[in-house]
mmCIF file as gemmi writes it, N, C-alpha and C atoms, coordinates in Angstrom:
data_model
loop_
_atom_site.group_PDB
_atom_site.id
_atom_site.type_symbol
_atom_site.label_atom_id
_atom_site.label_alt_id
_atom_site.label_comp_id
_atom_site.label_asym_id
_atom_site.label_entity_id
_atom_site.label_seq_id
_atom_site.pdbx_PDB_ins_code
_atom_site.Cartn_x
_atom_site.Cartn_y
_atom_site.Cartn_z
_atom_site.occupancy
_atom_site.B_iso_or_equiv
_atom_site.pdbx_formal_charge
_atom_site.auth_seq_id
_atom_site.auth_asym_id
_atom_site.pdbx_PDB_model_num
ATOM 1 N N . UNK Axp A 1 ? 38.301 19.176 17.193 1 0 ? 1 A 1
ATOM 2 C CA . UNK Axp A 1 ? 38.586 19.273 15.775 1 0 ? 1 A 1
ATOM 3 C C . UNK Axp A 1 ? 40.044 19.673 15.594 1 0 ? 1 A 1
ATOM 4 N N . UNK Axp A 2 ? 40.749 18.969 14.689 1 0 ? 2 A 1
ATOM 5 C CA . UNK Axp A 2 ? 42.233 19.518 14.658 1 0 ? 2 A 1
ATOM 6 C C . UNK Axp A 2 ? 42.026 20.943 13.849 1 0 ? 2 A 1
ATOM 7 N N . UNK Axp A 3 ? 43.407 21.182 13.89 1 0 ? 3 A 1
ATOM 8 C CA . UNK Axp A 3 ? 43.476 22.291 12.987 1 0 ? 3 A 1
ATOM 9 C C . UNK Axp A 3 ? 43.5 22.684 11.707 1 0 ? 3 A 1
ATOM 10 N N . UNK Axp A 4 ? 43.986 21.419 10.981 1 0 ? 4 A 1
ATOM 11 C CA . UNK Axp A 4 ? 44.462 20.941 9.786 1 0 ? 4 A 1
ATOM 12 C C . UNK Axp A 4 ? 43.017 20.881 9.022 1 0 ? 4 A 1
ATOM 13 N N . UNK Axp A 5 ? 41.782 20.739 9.73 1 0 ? 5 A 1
ATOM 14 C CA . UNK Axp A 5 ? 39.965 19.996 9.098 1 0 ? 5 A 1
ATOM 15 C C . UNK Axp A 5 ? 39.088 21.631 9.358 1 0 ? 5 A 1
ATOM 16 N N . UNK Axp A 6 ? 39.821 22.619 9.891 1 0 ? 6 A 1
ATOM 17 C CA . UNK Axp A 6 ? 38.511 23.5 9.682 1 0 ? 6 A 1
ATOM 18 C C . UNK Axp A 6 ? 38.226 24.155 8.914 1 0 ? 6 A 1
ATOM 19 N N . UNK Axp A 7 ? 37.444 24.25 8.601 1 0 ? 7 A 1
ATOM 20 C CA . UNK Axp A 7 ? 36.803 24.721 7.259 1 0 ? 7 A 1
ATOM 21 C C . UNK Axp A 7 ? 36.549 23.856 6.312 1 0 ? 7 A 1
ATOM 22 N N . UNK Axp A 8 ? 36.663 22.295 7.028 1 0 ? 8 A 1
ATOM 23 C CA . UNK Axp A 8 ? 36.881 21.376 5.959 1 0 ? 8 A 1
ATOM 24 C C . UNK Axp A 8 ? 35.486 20.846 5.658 1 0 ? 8 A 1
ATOM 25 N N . UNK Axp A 9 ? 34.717 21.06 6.633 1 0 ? 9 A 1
ATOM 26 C CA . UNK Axp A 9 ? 33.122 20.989 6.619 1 0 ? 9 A 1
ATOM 27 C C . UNK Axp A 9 ? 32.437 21.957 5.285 1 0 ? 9 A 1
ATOM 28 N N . UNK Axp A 10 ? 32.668 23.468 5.492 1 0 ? 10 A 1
ATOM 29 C CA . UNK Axp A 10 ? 31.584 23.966 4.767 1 0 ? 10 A 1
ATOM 30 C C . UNK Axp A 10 ? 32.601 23.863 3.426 1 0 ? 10 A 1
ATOM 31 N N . UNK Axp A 11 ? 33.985 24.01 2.95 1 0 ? 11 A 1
ATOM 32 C CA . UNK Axp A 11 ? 34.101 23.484 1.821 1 0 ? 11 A 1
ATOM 33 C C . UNK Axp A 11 ? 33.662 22.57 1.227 1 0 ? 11 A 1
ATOM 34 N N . UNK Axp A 12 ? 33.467 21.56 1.786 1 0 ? 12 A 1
ATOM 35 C CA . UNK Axp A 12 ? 32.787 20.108 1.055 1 0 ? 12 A 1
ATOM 36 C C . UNK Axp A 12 ? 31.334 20.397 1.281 1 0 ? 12 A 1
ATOM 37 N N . UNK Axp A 13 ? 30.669 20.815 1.698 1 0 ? 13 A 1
ATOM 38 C CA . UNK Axp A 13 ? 29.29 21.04 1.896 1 0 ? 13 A 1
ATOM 39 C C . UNK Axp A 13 ? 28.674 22.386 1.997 1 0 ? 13 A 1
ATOM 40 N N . UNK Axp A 14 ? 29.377 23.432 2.054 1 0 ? 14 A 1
ATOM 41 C CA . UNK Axp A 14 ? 29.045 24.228 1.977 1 0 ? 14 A 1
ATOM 42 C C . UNK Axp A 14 ? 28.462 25.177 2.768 1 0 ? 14 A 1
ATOM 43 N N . UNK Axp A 15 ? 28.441 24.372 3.953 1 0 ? 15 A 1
ATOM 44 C CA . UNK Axp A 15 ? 27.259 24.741 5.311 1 0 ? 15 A 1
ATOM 45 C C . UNK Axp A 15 ? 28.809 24.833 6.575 1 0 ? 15 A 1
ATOM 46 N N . UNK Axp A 16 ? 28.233 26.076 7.096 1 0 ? 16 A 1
ATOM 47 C CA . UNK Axp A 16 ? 29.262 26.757 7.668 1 0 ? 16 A 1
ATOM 48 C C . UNK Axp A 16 ? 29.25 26.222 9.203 1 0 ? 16 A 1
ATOM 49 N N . UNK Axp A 17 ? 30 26.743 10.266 1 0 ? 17 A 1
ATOM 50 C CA . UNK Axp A 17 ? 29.304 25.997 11.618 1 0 ? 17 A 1
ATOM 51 C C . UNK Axp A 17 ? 28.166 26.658 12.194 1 0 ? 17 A 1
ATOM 52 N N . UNK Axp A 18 ? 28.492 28.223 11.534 1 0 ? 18 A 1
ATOM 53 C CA . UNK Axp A 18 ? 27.134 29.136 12.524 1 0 ? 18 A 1
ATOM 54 C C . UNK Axp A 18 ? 25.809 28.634 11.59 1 0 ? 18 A 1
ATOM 55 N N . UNK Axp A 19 ? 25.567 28.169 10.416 1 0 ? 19 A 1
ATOM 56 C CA . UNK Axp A 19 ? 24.628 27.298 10.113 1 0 ? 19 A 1
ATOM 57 C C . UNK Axp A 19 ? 24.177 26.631 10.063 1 0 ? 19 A 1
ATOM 58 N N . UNK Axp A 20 ? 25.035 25.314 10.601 1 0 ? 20 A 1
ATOM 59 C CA . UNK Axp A 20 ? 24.574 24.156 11.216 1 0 ? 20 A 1
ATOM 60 C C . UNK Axp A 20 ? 24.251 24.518 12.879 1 0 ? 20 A 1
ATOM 61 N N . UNK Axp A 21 ? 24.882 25.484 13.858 1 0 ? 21 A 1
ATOM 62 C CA . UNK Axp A 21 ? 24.454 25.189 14.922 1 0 ? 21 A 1
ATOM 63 C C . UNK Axp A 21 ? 22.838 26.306 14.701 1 0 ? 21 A 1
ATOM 64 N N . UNK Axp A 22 ? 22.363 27.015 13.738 1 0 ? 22 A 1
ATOM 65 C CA . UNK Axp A 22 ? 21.086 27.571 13.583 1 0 ? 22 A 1
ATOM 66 C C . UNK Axp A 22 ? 20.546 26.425 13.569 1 0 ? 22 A 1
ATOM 67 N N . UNK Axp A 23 ? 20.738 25.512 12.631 1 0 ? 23 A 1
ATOM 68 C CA . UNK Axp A 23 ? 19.602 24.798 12.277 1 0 ? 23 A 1
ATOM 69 C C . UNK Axp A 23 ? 19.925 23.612 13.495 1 0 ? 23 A 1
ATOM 70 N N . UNK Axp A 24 ? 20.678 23.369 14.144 1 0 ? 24 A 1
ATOM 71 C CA . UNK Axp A 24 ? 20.45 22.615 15.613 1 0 ? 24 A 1
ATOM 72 C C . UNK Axp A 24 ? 19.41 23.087 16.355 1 0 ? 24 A 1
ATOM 73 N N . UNK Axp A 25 ? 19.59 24.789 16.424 1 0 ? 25 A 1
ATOM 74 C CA . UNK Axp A 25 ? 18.876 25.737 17.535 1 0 ? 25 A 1
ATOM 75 C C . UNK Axp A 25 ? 17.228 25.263 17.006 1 0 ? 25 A 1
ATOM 76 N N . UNK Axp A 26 ? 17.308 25.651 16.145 1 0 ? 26 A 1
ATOM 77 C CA . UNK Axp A 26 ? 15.613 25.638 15.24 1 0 ? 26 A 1
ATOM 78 C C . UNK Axp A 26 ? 15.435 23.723 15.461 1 0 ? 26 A 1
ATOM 79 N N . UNK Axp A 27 ? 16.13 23.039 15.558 1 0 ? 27 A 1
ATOM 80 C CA . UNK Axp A 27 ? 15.621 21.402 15.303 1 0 ? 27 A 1
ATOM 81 C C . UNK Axp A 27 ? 15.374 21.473 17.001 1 0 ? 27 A 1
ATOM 82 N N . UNK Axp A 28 ? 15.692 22.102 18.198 1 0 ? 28 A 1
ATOM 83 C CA . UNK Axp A 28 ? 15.312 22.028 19.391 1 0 ? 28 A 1
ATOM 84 C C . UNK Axp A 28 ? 14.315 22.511 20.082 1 0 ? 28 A 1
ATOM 85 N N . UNK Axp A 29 ? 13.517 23.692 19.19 1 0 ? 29 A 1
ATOM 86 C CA . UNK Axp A 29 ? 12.558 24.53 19.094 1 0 ? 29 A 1
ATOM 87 C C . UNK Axp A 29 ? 11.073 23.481 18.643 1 0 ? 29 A 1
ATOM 88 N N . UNK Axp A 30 ? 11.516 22.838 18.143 1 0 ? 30 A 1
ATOM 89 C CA . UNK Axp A 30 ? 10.069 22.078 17.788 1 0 ? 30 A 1
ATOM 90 C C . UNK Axp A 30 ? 9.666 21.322 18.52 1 0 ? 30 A 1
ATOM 91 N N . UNK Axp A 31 ? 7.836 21.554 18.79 1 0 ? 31 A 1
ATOM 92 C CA . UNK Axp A 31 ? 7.527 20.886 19.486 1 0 ? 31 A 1
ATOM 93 C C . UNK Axp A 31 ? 6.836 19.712 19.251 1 0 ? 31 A 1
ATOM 94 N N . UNK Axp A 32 ? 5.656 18.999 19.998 1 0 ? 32 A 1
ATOM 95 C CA . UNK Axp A 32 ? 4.913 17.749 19.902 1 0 ? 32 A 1
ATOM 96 C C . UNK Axp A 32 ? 3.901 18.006 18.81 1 0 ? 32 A 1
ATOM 97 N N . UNK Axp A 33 ? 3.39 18.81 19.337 1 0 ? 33 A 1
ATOM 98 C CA . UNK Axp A 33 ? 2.103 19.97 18.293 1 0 ? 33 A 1
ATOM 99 C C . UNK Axp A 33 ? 2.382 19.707 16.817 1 0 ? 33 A 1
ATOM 100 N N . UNK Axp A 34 ? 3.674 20.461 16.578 1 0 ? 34 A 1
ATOM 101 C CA . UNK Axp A 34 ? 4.222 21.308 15.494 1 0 ? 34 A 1
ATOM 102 C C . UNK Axp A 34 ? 5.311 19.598 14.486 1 0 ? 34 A 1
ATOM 103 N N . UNK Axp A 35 ? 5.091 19.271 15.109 1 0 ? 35 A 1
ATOM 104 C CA . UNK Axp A 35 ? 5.547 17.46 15.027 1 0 ? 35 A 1
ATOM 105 C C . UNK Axp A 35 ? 4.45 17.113 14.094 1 0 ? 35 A 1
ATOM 106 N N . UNK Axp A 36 ? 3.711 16.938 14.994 1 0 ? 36 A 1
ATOM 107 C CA . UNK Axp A 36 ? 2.172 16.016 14.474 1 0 ? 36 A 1
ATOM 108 C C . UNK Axp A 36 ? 1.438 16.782 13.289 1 0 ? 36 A 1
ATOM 109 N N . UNK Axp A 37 ? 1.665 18.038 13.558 1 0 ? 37 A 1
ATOM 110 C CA . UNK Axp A 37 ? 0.791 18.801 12.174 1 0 ? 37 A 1
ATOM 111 C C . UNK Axp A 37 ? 1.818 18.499 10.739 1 0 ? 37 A 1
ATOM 112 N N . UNK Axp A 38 ? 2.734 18.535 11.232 1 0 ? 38 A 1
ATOM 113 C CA . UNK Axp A 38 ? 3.666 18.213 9.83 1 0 ? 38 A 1
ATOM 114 C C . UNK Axp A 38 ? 3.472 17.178 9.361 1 0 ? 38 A 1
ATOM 115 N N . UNK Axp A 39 ? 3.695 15.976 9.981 1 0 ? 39 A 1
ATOM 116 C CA . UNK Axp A 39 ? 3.431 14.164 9.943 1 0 ? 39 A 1
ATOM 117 C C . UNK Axp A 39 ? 2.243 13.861 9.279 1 0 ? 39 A 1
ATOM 118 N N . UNK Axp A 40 ? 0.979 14.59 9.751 1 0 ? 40 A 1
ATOM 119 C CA . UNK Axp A 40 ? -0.323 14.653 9.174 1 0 ? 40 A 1
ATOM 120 C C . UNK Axp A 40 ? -0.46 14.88 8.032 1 0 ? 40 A 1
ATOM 121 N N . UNK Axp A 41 ? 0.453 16.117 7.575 1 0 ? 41 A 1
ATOM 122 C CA . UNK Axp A 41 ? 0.522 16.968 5.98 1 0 ? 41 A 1
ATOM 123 C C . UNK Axp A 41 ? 0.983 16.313 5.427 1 0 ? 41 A 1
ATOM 124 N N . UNK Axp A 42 ? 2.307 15.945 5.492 1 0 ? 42 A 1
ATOM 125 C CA . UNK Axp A 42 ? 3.039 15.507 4.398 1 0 ? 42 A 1
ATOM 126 C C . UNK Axp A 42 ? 3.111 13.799 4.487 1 0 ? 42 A 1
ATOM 127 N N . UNK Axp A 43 ? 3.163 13.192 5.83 1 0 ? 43 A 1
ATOM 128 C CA . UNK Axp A 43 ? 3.463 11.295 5.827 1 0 ? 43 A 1
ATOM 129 C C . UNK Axp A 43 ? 2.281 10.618 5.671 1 0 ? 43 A 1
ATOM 130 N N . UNK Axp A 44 ? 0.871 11.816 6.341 1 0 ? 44 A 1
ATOM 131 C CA . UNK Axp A 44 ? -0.135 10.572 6.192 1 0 ? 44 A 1
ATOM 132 C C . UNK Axp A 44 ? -1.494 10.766 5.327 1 0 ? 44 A 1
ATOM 133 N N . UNK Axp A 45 ? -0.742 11.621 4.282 1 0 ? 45 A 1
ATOM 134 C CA . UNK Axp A 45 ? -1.613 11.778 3.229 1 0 ? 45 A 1
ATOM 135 C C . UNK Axp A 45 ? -2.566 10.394 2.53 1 0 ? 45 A 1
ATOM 136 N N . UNK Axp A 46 ? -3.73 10.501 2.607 1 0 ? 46 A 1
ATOM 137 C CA . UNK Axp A 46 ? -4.454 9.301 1.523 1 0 ? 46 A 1
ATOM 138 C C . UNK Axp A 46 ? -3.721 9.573 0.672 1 0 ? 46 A 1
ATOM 139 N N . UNK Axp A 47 ? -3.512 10.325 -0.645 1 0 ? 47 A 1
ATOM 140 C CA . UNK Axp A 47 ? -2.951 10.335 -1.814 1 0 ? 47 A 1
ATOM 141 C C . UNK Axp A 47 ? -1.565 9.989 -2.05 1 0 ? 47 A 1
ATOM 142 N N . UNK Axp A 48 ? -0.74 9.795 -1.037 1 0 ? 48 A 1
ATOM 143 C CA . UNK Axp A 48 ? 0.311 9.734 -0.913 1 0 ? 48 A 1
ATOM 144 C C . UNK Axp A 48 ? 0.375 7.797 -1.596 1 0 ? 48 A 1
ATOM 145 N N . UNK Axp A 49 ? 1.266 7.39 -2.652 1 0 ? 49 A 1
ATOM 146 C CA . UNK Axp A 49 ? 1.133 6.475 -3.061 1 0 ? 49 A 1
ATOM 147 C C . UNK Axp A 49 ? 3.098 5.979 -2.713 1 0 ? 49 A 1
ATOM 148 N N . UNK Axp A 50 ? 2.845 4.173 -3.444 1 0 ? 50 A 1
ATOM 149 C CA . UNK Axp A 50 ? 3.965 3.442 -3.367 1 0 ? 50 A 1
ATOM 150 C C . UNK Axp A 50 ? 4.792 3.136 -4.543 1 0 ? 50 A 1
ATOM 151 N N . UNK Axp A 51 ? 5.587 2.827 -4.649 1 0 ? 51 A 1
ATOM 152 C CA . UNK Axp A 51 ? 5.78 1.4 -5.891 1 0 ? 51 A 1
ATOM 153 C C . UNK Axp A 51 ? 7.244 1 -5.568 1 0 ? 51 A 1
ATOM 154 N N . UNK Axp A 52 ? 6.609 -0.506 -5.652 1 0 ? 52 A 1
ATOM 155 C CA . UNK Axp A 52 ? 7.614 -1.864 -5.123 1 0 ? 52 A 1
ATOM 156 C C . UNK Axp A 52 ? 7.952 -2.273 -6.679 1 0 ? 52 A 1
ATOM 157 N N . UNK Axp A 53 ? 8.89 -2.726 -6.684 1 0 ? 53 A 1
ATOM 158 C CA . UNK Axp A 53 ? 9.722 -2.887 -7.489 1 0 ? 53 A 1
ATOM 159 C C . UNK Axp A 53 ? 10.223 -4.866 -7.178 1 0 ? 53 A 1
ATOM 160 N N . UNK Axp A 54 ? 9.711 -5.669 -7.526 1 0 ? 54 A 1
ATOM 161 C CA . UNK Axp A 54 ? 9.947 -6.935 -5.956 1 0 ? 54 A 1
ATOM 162 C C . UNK Axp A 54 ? 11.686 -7.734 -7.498 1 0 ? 54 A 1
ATOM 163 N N . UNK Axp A 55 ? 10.787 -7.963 -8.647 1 0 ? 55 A 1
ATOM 164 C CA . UNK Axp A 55 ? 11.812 -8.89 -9.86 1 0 ? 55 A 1
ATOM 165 C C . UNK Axp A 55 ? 10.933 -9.748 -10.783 1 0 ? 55 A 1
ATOM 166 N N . UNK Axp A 56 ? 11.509 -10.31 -10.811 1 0 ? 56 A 1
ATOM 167 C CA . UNK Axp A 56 ? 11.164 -11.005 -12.431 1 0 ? 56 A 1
ATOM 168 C C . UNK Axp A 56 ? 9.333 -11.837 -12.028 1 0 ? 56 A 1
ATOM 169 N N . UNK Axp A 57 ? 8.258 -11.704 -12.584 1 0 ? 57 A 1
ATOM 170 C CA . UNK Axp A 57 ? 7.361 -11.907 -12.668 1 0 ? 57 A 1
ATOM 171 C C . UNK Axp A 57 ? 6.838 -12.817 -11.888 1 0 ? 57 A 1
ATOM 172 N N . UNK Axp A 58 ? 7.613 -14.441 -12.117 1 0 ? 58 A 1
ATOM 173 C CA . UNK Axp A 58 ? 8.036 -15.521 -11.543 1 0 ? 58 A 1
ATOM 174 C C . UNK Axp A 58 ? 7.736 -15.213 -9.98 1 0 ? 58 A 1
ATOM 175 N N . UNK Axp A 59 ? 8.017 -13.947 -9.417 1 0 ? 59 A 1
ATOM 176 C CA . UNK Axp A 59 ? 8.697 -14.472 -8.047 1 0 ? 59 A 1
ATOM 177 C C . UNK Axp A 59 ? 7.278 -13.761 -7.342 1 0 ? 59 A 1
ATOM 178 N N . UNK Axp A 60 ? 6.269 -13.228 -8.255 1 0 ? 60 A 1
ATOM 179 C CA . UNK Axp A 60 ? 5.135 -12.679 -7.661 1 0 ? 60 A 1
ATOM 180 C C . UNK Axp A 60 ? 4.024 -13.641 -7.231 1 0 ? 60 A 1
ATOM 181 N N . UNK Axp A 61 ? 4.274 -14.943 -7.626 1 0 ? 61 A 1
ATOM 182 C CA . UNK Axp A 61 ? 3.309 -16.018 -7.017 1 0 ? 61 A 1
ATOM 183 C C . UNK Axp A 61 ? 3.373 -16.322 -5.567 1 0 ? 61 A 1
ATOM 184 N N . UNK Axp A 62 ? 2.117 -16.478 -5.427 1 0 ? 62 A 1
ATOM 185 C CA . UNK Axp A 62 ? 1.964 -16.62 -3.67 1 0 ? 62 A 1
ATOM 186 C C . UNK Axp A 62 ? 2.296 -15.353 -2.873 1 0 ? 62 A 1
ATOM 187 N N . UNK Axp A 63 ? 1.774 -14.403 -3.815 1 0 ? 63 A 1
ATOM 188 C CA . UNK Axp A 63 ? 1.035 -12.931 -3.124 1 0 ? 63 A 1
ATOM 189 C C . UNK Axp A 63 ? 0.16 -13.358 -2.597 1 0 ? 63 A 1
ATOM 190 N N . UNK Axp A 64 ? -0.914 -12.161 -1.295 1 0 ? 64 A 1
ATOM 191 C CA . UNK Axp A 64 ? -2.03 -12.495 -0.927 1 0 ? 64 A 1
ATOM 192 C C . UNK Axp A 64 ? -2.693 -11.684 -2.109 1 0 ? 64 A 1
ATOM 193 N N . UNK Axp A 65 ? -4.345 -10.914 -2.277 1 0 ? 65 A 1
ATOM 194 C CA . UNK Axp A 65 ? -5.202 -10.358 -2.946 1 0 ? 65 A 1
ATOM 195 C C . UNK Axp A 65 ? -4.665 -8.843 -3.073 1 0 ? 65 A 1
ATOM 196 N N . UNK Axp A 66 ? -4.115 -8.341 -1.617 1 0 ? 66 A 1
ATOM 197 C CA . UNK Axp A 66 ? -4.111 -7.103 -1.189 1 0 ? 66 A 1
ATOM 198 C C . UNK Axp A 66 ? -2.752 -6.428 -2.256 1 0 ? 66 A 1
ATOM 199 N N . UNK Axp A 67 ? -1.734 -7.5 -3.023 1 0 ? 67 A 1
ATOM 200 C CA . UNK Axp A 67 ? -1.318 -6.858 -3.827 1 0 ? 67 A 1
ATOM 201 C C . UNK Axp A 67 ? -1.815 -6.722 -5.585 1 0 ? 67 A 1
ATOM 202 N N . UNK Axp A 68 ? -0.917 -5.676 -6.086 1 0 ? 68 A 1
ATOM 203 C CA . UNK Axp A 68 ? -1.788 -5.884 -7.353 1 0 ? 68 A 1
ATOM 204 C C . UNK Axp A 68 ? -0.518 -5.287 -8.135 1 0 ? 68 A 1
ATOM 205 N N . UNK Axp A 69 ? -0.178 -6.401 -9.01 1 0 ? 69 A 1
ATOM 206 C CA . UNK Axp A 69 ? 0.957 -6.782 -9.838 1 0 ? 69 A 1
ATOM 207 C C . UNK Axp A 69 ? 0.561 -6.304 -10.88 1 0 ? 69 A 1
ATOM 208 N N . UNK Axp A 70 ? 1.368 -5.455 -11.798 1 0 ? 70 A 1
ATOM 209 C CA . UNK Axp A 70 ? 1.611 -5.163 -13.333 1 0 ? 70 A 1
ATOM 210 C C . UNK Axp A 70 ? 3.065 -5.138 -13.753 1 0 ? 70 A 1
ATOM 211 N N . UNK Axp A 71 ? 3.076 -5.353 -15.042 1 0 ? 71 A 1
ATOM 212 C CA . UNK Axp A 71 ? 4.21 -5.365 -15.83 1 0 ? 71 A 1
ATOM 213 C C . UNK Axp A 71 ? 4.803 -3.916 -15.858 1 0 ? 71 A 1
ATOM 214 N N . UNK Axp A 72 ? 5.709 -3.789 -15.917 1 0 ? 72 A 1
ATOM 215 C CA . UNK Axp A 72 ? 6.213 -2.262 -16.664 1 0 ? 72 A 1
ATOM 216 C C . UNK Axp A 72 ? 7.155 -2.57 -17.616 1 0 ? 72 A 1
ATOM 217 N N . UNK Axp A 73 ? 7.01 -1.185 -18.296 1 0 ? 73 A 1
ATOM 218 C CA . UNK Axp A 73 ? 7.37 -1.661 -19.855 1 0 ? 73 A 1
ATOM 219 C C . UNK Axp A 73 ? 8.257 -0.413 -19.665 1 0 ? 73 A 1
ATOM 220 N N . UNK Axp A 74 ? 9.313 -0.671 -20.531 1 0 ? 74 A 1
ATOM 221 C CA . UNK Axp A 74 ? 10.842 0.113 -20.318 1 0 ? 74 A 1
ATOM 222 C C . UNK Axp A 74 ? 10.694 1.141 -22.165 1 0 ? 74 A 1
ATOM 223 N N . UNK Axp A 75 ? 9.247 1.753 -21.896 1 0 ? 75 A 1
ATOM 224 C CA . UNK Axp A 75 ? 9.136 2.764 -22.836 1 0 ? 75 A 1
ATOM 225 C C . UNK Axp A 75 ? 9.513 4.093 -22.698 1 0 ? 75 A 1
């Protein structure tokens, strides 16, 4: 790092170096376990929903069944 850029990090962001290398320390600490229980909670929720956005109405022909198209209205 020159000399002229330090501090040039946590000014623009705010995050210092002894806080980024914590949160390195803590991102090396996790394990396979502690992986998968998170992934479970929060990515592979049933309730966890989508929405595609694809364009103009027109271009939704020759979907298969498995999608299901509505209008949205810019209320």
């Amino acid at each position: 790092m020159k000399i002229g850029q330090r501090g040039l990090g946590e000014f623009l962001s705010g995050i210092s170096d002894a806080m980024s290398e914590s949160h390195r320390e803590k991102l090396l600490q996790v394990d396979r376990k502690s992986l998968e229980r998170v992934a479970e909670k929060y990515l592979l929720r049933a309730d966890a929903g989508a929405l595609t956005v694809i364009g103009p109405e027109s271009s939704a022909t020759g979907l298969d069944s498995s999608w299901e198209v509505q209008k949205l209205s810019a209320t």
